[in-house]
NUNUBA-660972 format. One record per residue (C-alpha): residue number from 1; x, y, z; residue in one letter; chain. Coordinates in Angstrom, 2 decimals, padded with zeros to 5 digits. Each point is the difference from the previous one (the first is absolute). Example, Ala and Ser with C-alpha at 12.3 -4.5 7.8 and 13.67 -1.06 7.14 Angstrom:
NUNUBA-660972
+-----+---------+---------+---------+--------+--------+
: num :      c1 :      c2 :      c3 : residu : chaine :
+-----+---------+---------+---------+--------+--------+
:   1 :  012.30 : -004.50 :  007.80 :      A :      A :
:   2 :  001.37 :  003.44 : -000.66 :      S :      A :
+-----+---------+---------+---------+--------+--------+
end
This chain:
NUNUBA-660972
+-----+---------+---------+---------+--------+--------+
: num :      c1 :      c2 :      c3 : residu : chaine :
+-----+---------+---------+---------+--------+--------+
:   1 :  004.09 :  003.47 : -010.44 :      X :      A :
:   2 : -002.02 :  001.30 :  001.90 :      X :      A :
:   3 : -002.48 : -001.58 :  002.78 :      X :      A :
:   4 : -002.88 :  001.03 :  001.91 :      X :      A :
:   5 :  000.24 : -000.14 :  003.95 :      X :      A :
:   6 : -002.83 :  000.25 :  002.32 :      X :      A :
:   7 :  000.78 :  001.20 :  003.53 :      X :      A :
:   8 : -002.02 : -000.32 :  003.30 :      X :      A :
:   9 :  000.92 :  000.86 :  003.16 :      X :      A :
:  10 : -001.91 : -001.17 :  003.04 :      X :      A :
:  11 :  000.05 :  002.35 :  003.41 :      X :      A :
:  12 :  002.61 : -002.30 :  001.89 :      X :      A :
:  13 :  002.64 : -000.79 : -003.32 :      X :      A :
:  14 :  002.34 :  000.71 : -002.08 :      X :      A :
:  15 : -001.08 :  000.88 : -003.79 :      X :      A :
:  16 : -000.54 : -003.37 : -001.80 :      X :      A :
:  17 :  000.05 : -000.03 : -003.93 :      X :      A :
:  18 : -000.99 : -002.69 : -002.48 :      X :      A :
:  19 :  000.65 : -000.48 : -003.25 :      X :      A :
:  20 : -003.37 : -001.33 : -002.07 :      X :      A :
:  21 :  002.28 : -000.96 : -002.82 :      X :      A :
:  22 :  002.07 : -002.28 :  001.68 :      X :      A :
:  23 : -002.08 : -002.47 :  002.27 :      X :      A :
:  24 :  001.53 : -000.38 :  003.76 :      X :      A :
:  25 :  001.85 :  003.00 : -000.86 :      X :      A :
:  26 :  000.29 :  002.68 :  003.24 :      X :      A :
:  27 :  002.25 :  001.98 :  002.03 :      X :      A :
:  28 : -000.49 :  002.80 :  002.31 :      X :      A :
:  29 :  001.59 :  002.87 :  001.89 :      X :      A :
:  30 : -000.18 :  002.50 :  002.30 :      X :      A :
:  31 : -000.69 :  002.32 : -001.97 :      X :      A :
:  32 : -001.65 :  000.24 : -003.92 :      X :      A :
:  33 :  003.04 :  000.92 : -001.23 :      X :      A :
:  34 :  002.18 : -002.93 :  002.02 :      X :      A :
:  35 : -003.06 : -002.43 : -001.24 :      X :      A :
:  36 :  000.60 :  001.22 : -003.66 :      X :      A :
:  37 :  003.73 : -000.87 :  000.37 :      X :      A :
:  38 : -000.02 : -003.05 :  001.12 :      X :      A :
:  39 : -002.57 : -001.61 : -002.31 :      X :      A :
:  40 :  001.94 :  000.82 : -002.87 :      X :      A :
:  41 :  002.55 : -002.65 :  002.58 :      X :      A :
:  42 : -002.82 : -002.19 :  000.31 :      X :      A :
:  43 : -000.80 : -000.19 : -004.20 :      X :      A :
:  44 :  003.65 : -000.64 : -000.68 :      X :      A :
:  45 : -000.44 : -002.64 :  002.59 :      X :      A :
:  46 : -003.21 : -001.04 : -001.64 :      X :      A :
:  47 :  001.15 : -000.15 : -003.37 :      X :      A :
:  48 :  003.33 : -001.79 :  001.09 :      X :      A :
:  49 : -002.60 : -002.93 :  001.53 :      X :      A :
:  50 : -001.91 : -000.28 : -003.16 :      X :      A :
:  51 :  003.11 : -000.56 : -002.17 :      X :      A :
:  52 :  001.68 : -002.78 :  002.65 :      X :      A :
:  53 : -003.83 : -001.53 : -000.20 :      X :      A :
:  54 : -000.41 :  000.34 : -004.09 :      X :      A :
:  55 : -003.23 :  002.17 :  001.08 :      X :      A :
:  56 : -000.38 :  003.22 : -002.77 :      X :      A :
:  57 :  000.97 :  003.28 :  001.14 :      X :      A :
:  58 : -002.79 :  002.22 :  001.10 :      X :      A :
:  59 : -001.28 :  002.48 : -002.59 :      X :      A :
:  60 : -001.75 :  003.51 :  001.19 :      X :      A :
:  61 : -003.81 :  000.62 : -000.83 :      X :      A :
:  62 : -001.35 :  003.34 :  000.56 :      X :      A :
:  63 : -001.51 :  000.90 :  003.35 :      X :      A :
:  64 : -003.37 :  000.10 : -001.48 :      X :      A :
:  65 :  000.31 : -003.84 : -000.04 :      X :      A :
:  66 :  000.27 : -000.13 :  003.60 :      X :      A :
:  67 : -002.39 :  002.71 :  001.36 :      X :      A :
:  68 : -003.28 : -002.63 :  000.69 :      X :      A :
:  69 :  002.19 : -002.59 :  001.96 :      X :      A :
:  70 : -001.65 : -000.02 :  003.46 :      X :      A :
:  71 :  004.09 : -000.83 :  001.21 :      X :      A :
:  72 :  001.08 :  003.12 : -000.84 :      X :      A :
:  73 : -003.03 :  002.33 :  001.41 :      X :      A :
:  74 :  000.88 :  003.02 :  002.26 :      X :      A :
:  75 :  003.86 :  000.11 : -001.57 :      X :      A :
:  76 :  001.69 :  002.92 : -001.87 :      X :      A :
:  77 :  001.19 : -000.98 : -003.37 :      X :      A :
:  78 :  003.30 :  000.78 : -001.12 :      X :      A :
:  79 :  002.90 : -001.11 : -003.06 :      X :      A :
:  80 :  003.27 : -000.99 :  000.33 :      X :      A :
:  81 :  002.15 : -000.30 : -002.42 :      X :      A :
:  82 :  002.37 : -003.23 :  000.04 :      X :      A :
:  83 :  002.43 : -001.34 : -002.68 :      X :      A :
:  84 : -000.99 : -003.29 : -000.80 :      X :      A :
:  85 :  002.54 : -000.11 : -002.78 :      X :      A :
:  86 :  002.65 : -001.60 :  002.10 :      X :      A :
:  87 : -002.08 : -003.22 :  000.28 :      X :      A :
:  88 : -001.31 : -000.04 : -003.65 :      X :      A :
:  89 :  001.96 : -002.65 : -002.13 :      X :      A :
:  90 :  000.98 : -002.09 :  002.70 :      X :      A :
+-----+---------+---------+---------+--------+--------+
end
């Protein structure tokens, strides 16, 4: 499935990404493509919490559906793609 991520990136840290789709979701790197990597870590991690708590997986809307949330003003969008199929059924 895949997600969109927002990145930001303030003068003094390392790239921070959130996913919209999955509240409290974030991980970050020190660079985009280290900050990509590990929140696909950080969903499996996500989705592995929801499960334990009998929350529902997270399910991916299109960016569009994000693009007026103050939150995620001044970030580049990007999409991730993570298999959520491992966690389906359980």
């Amino acid at each position: 499935m895949k997600f969109p991520v927002v990145i930001h990136k303030d003068s003094d840290s390392d790239y921070g990404v959130t996913v919209p789709d999955a509240p409290g979701c974030f991980s970050g790197g020190a660079s985009v493509e280290e900050a990509l990597d590990n929140v696909l870590e950080a969903l499996a991690l996500y989705c592995e919490g929801a499960l334990a708590d009998g929350d529902p997986l997270p399910h991916s809307q299109p960016i569009d559906n994000h693009l007026n949330n103050p939150d995620y003003e001044g970030g580049v969008w990007a999409v991730v793609d993570f298999d959520i199929t491992p966690y389906l059924g359980k």
